[in-house]
N, C-alpha and C positions, 0 to 999 in steps of 0.2 A: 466841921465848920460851926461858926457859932449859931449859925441860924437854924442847924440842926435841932439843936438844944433847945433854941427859943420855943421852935414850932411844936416840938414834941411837948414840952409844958406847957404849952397852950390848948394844946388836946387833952393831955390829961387832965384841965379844970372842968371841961366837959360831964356830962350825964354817963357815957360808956367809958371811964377807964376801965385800961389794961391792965396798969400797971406801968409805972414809966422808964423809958428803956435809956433814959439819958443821949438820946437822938437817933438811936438805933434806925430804929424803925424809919425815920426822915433820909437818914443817911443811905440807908441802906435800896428805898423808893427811889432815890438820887441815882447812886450806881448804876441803875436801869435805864435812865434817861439822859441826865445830864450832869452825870459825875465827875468829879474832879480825880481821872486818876494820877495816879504815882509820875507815870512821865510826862505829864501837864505841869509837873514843877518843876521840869527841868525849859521848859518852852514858856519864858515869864508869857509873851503877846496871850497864849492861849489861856495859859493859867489867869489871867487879866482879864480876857475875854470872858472864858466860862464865869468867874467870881461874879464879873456885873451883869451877865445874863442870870444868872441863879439867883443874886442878891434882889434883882429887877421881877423875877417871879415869886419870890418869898413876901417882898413890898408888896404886892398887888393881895397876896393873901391877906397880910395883916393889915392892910389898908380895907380892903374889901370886905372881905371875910367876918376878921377876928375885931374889926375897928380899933386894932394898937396901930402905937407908933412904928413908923417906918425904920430903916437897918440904915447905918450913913456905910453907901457903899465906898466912897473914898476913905473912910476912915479902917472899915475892915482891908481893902485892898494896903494901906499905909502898912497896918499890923502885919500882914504877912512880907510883905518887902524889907519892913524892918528885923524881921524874925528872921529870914531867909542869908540874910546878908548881901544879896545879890539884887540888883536893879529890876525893876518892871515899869512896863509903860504905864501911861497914867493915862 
């Protein structure tokens, strides 16, 4: 997800880089908690669901946290419905 990426290069401008894993690292934290897997894109409600829960705790990072700009969750949730070919709830 894009915000994989975001977060991960926002760490890396940090004192401790790694190294940066091109969202590995984010995504992979995800998987653990609240990841979006494979048959989440076949269920659009869920896959819609998880996207603004996820997108809605990333915002609070970069709001809170990192004081960037916030993620337009409707505009990522558009990208993928547009990508997908298939409908999802809004």
């Amino acid at each position: 997800m894009p915000y994989h990426k975001m977060l991960d290069a926002i760490r890396e401008e940090g004192v401790q880089k790694i190294g940066t894993t091109g969202g590995h690292r984010t995504s992979y934290i995800d998987s653990i908690r609240t990841g979006i897997r494979v048959v989440d894109l076949l269920d659009r409600e869920v896959l819609c669901r998880k996207l603004k829960e996820n997108i809605g705790q990333t915002n609070e990072l970069l709001k809170k946290v990192y004081d960037r700009q916030e993620l337009d969750v409707d505009k990522i949730i558009a990208e993928y419905r547009n990508s997908t070919g298939r409908s999802m709830p809004t």
